[in-house]
C-alpha positions in Angstrom: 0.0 0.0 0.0 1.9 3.7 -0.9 0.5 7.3 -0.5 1.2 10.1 -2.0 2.8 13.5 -0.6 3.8 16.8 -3.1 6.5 18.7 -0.7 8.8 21.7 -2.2 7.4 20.5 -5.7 8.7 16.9 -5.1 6.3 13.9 -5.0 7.2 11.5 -2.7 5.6 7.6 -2.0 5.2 6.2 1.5 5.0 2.6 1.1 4.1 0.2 3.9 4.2 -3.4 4.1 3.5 -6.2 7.1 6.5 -6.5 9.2 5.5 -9.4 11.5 2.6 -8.1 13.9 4.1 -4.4 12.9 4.4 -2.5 10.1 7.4 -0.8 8.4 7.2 2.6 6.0 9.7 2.8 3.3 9.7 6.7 1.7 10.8 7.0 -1.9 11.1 10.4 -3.9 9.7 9.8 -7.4 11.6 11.6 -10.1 9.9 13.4 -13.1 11.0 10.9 -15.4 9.0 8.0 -13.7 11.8 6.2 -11.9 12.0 6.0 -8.2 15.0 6.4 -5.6 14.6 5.5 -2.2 15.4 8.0 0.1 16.6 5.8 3.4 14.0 6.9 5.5 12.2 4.3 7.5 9.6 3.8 10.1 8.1 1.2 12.6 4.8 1.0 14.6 1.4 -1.1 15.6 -0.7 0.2 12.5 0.2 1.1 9.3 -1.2 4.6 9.8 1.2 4.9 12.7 3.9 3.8 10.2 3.1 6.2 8.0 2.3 9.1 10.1 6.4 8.7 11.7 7.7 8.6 8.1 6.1 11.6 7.2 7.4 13.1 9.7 10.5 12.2 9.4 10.4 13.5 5.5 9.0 16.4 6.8 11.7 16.9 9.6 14.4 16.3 7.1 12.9 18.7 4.4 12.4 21.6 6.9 8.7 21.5 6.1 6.0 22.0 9.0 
């Protein structure tokens, strides 16, 4: 499962997959030409909307975006 985010005119995915009873959020930047480059930010938690929430803010954190 990914979502979508548009920060500083960049799209990014969040993907999240099972991770035994957790769930782990992968970030990757998606580049005008269609490919993809993961951007080593990763996150951990109970839910995948928990997963998700701490990557984005990590992304955010690391962008300088509130």
């Amino acid at each position: 499962m990914a979502r979508e985010l548009e920060l500083n005119g960049r799209k990014y995915w969040i993907i999240s997959d099972p991770d035994g009873a957790a769930w782990k959020a992968k970030v990757t930047e998606v580049l005008e030409n269609g490919e993809s480059d993961e951007i080593g930010i990763e996150a951990s938690a109970e839910t995948r909307t928990a997963a998700d929430a701490a990557a984005e803010r990590k992304l955010r954190r690391l962008l300088g975006v509130p």
